[in-house]
C-alpha positions as CSV (number, residue, x, y, z in Angstrom):
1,X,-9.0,10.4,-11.2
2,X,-6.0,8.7,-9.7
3,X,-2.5,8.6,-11.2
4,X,-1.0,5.8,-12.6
5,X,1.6,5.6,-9.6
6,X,-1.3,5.9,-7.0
7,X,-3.2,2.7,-8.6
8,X,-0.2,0.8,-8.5
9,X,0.7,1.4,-4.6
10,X,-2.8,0.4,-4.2
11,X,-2.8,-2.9,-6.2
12,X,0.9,-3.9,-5.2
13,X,1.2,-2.3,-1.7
14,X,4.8,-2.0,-0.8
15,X,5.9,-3.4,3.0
16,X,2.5,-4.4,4.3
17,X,2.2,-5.9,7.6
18,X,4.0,-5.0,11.1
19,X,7.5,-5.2,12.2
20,X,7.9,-7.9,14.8
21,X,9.1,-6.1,18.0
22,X,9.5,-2.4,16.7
23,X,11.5,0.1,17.6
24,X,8.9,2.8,17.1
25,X,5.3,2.8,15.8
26,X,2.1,4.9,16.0
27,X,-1.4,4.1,14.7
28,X,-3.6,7.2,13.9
29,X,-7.6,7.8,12.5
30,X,-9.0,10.2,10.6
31,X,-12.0,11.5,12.7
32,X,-13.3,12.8,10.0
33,X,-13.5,9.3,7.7
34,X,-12.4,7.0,9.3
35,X,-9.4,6.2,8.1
36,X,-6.6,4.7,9.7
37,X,-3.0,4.1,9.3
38,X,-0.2,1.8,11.8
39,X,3.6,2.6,10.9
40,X,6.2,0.0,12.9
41,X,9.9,0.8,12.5
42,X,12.9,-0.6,13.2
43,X,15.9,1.3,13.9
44,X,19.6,0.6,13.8
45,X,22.5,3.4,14.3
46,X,19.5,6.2,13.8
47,X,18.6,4.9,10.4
48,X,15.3,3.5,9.7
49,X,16.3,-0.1,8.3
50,X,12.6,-1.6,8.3
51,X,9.6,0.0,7.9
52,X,6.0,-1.4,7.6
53,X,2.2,-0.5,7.6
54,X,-1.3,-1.3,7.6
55,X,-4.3,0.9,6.6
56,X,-7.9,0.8,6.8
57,X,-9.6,3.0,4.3
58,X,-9.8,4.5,0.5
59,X,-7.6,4.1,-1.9
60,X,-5.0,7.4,-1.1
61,X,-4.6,6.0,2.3
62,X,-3.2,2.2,0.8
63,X,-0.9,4.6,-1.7
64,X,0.0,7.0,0.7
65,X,1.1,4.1,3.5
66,X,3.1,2.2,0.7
67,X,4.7,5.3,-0.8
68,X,6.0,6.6,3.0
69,X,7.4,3.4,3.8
70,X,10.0,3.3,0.5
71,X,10.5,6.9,0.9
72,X,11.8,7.1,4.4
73,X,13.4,3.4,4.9
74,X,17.3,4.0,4.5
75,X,16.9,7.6,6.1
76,X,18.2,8.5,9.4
77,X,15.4,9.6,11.7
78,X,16.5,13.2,11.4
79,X,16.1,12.8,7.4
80,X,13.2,11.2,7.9
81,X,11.6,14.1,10.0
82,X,12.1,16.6,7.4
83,X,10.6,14.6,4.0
84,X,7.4,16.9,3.4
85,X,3.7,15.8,2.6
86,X,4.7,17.7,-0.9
87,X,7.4,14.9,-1.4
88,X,5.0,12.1,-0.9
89,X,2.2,13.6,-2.8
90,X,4.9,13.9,-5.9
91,X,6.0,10.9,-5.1
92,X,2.4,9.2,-6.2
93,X,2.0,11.2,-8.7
94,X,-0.1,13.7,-7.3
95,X,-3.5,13.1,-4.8
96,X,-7.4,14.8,-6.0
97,X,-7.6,17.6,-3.6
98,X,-10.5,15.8,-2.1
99,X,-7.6,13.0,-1.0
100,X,-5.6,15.3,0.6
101,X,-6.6,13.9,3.9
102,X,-4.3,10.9,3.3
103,X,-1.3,12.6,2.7
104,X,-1.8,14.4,6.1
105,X,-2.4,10.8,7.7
106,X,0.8,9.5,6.6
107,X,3.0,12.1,7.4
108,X,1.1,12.7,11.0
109,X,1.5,9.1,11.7
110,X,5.8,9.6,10.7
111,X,6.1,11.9,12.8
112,X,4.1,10.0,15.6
113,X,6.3,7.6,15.5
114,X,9.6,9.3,15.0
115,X,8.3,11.7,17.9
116,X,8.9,8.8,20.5
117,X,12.2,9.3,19.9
């Protein structure tokens, strides 16, 4: 059901945890599940240098929050803003289309945080 790179972000989640005094963050829920997913950044000459997360809920959510956080640290916030659901979803491998609701969670919760900016 999942892909090979979704079990793995689940079972070895990548930057767990919360940045101590972050430069940005956000923390959204899924109304419709439940779900829920922190980002805190740091930021240094407008590139993200550390990024971290926590997430309550199913298994896409863990993957989705591990994935985001390797795939945008490095970037400058204005990269950042424009890396698409479509390039995390490929990133993982792919998501069931009943999972699509934690792709949308990551990236809403990005751009939460980079909208603070």
């Amino acid at each position: 059901m999942y892909s090979a790179e979704v079990l793995d972000h689940f079972q070895n989640p990548r930057n767990v945890g919360d940045v101590e005094s972050p430069d940005l963050s956000a923390e959204l829920q899924n109304p419709v599940c439940g779900d829920v997913l922190r980002l805190t950044l740091k930021v240094d000459a407008g590139r993200i240098v550390v990024i971290r997360f926590r997430a309550k809920g199913c298994v896409p959510v863990m993957a989705c929050g591990s994935a985001l956080t390797e795939l945008v640290r490095g970037r400058t916030i204005e990269e950042a803003r424009h890396v698409t659901r479509e390039q995390l979803v490929d990133r993982i491998g792919g998501l069931p289309k009943v999972s699509s609701h934690a792709g949308h969670l990551a990236m809403d919760t990005l751009k939460a945080a980079l909208g603070k900016l």
